[in-house]
C-alpha positions as CSV (number, residue, x, y, z in Angstrom):
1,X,-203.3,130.4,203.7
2,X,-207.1,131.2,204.2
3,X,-208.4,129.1,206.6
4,X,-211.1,126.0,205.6
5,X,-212.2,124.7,208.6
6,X,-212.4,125.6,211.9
7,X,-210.0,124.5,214.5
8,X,-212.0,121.9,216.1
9,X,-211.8,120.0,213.0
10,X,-207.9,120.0,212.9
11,X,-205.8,116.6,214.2
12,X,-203.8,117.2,216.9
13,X,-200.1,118.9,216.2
14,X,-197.6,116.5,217.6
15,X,-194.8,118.0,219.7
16,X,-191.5,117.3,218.2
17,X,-188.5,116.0,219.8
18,X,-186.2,118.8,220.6
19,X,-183.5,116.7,218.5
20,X,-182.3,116.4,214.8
21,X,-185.2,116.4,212.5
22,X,-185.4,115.4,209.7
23,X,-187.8,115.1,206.5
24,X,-189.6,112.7,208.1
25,X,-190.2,114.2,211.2
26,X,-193.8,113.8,212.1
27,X,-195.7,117.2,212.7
28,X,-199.1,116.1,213.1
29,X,-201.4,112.7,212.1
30,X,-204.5,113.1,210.5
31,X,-206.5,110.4,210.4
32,X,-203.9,108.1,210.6
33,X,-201.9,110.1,208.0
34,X,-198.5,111.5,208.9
35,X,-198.1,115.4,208.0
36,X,-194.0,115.5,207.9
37,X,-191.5,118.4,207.5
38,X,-190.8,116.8,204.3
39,X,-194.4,117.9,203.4
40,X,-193.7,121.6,204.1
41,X,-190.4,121.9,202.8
42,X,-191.9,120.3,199.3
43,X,-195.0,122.5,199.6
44,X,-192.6,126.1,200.1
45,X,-191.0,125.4,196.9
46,X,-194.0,125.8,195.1
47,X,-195.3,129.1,196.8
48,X,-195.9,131.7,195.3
49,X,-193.4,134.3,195.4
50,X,-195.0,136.8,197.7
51,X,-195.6,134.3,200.4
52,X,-191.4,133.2,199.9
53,X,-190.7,136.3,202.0
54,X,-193.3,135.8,204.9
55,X,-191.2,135.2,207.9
56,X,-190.2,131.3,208.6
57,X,-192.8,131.0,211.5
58,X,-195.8,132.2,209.7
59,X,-195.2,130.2,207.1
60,X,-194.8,127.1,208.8
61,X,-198.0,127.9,211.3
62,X,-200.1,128.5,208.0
63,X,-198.3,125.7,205.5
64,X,-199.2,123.1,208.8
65,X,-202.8,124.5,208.9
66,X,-203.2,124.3,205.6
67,X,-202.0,120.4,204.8
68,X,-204.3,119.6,207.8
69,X,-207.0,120.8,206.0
70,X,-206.3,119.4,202.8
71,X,-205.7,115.8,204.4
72,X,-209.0,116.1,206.2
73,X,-210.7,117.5,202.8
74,X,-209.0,114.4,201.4
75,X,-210.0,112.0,203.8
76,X,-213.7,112.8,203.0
77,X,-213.6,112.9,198.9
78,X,-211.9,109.6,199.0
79,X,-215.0,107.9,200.8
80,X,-217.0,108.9,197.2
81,X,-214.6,109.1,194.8
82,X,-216.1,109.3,190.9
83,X,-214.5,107.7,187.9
84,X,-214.4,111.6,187.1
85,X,-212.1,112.3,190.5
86,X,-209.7,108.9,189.8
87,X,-209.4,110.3,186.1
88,X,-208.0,113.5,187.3
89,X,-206.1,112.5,190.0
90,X,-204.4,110.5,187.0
91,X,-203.8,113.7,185.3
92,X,-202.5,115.7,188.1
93,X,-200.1,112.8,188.7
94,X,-199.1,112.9,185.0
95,X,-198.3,116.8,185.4
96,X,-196.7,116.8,188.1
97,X,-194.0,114.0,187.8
98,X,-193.3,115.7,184.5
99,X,-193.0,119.0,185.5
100,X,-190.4,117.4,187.7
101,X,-188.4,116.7,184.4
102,X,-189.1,119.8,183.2
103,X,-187.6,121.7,186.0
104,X,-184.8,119.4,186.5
105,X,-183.9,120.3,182.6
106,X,-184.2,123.4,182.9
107,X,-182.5,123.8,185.6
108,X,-179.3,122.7,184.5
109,X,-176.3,125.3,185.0
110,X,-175.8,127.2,181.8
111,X,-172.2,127.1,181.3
112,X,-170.0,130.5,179.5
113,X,-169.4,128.9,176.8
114,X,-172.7,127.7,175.9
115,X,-173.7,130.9,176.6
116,X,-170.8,132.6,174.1
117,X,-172.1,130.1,171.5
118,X,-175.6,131.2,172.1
119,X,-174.2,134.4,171.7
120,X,-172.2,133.8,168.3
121,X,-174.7,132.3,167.0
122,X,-177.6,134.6,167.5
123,X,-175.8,138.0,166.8
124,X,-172.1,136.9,165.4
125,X,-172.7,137.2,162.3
126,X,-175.3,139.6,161.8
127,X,-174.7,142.6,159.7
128,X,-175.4,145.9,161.7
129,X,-179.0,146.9,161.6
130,X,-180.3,150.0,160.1
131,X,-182.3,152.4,162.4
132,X,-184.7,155.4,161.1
133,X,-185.6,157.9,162.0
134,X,-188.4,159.8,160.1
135,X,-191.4,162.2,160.2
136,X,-194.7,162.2,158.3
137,X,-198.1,163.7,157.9
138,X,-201.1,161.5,158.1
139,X,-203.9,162.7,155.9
140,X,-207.3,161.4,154.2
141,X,-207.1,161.7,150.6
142,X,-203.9,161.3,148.0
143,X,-205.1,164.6,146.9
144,X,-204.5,166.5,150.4
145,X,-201.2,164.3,150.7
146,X,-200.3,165.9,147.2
147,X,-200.7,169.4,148.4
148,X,-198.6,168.9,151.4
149,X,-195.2,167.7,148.8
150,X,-196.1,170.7,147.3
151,X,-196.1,172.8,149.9
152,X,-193.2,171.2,151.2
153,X,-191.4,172.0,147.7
154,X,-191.7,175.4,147.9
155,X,-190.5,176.0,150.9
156,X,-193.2,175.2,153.6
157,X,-191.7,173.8,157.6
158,X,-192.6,170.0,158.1
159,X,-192.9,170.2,161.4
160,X,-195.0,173.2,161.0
161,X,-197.7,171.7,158.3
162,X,-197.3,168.1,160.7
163,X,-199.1,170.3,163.6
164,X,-201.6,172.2,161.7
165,X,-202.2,169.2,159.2
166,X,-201.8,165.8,160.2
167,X,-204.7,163.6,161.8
168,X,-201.9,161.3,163.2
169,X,-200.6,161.1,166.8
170,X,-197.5,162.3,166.0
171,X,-199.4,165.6,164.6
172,X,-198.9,167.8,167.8
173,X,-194.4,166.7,167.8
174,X,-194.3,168.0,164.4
175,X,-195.0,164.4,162.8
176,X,-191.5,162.9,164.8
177,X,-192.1,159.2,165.1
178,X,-188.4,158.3,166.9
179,X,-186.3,155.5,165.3
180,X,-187.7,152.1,164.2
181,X,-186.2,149.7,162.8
182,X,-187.0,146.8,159.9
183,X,-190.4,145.3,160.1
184,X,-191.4,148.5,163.3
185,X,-194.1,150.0,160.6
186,X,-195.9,148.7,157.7
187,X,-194.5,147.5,154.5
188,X,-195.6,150.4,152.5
189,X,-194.5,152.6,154.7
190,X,-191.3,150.7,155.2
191,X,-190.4,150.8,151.3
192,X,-190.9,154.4,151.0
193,X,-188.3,154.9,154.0
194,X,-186.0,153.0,152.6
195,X,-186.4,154.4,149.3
196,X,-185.5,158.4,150.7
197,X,-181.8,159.7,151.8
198,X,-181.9,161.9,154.7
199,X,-183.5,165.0,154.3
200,X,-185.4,163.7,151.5
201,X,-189.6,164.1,151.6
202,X,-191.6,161.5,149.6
203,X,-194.6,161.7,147.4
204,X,-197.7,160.2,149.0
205,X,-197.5,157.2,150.3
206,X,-201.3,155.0,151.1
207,X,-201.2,152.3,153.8
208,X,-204.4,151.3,155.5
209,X,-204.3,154.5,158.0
210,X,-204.7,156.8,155.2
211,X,-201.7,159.0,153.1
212,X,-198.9,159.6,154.2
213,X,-196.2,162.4,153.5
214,X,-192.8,161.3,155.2
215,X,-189.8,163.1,155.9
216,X,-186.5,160.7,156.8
217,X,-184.4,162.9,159.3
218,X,-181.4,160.4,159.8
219,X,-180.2,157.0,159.7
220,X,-177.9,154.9,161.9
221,X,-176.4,151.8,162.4
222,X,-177.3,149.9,165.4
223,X,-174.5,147.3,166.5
224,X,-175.3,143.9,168.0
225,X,-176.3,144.2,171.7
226,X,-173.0,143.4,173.8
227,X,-174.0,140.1,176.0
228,X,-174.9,141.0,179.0
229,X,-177.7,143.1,177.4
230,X,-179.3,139.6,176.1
231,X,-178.0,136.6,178.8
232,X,-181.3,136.8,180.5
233,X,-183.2,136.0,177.2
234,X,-180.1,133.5,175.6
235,X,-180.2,132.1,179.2
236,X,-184.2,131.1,178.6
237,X,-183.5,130.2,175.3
238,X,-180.7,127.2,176.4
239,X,-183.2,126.4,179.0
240,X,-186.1,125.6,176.3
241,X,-183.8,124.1,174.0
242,X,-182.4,121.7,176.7
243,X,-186.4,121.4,177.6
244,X,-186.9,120.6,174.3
245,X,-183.8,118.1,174.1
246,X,-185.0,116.4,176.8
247,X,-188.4,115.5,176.0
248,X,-187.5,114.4,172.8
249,X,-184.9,112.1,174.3
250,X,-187.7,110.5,176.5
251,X,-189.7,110.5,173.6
252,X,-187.9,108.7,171.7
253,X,-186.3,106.0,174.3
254,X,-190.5,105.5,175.0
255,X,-192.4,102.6,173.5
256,X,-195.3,104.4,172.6
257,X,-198.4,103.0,170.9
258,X,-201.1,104.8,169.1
259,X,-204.4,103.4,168.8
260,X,-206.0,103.1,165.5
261,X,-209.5,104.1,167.1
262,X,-210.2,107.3,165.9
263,X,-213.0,109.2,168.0
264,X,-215.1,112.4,166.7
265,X,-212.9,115.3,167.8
266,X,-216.2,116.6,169.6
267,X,-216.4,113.7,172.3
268,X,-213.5,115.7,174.4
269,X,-216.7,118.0,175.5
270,X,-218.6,115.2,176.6
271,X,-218.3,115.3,180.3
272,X,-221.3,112.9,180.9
273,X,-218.8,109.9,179.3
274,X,-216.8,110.4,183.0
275,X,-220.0,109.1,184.6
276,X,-220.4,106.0,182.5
């Protein structure tokens, strides 16, 4: 809403009747160019969503101000518009009117049972997931990794050895990394998880950190989230899908033609071609 000119530059605000207005209620002429109520209402939707909560008078005062501004700026880059401005102009058109499609797609209600299908289809049949939870010791060398197991074997605390001996984060909680999942930690360190029942401590394991001595504490089974843990992201996903529907639909009913011209990639950074 910052201000661009100065308020001798602004048209006139015309008073409005005291009646039922409408969209195309006049609020001010610029130039000879109506600024309507249609103008604001269209330009609020687009706000950003800080200035949605300014009260209704401030943002009309600074809306009105603003497409003042913008008509005057207009006025004056239409007197020497470049092949460069009429090219964009072109674009921002293009954008625009599709974004309209866009947002009219994706804003199509999402019924229940599209969103139960969603739901099937996503987590319905999927086994339960196995969670882990494990501990480890980072070191440098397979030979201090070896040491630890044997250690470990005759009797030594992992937690203990985790805090005296592990260069890892984890080190100072006694090696505890939480649970994790499939696909949460490296493969090698994945497979060796796997590989141990709880309470078991593997040999050395090497992934690109270093080597790794690991302890797996417990296992679980985690359940499929109930729904209304994951609407919000199935909701997004029906929304790109129907996107996605849509455009191809369009696409396809188009007549499209490509050329058979075939210009060096490069040219796209050729702005001096605007000019010609």
């Amino acid at each position: 809403m910052k201000r661009l000119l100065t308020g001798a530059a602004m048209a006139l605000v015309l008073a409005a009747p005291a009646g039922a207005q409408d969209a195309s209620t006049v609020l001010a002429i610029v130039n000879g160019t109506d600024i309507t109520l249609g103008n604001l209402i269209a330009m609020r939707e687009r706000l950003p969503a800080q200035y949605q909560q300014l009260p209704d008078q401030t943002l009309y005062d600074g809306m009105l101000e603003q497409l003042i501004q913008q008509q005057v700026l207009a006025d004056a880059a239409r007197a020497d518009l470049t092949r460069a401005d009429e090219i964009g102009l072109e674009n921002e058109t293009r954008a625009f009117l599709a974004g309209r499609i866009i947002d009219r797609a994706a804003g199509q209600e999402i019924s229940d049972d599209a969103l139960q299908a969603a739901y099937e289809a996503e987590f319905g049949g999927a086994d339960p997931e196995t969670e882990y939870n494990a501990s480890h010791i980072l070191v440098e060398t397979e030979e201090e990794a070896q040491a630890l197991v044997t250690q470990l074997t005759e009797g030594a605390d992992f937690a203990e050895l985790a805090r005296d001996k592990s260069t890892g984060p984890s080190g100072p909680n006694g090696g505890q990394l939480g649970w994790f999942g499939e696909g949460m930690m490296v493969p090698e360190f994945e497979t060796a998880v796997k590989d141990l029942n709880s309470g078991d401590v593997s040999d050395p394991v090497q992934t690109q950190f270093g080597w790794h001595v690991i302890k797996l504490n417990e296992t679980r089974q985690k359940d499929a989230p109930p729904l209304d843990q994951v609407r919000d992201g199935l909701v997004q996903a029906l929304q790109t899908a129907a996107v996605d529907a849509e455009v191809d639909r369009l696409t396809t009913e188009a007549t499209i033609e490509r050329s058979e011209i075939k210009p060096d990639a490069a040219l796209i950074r050729n702005t001096d071609l605007l000019s010609e």
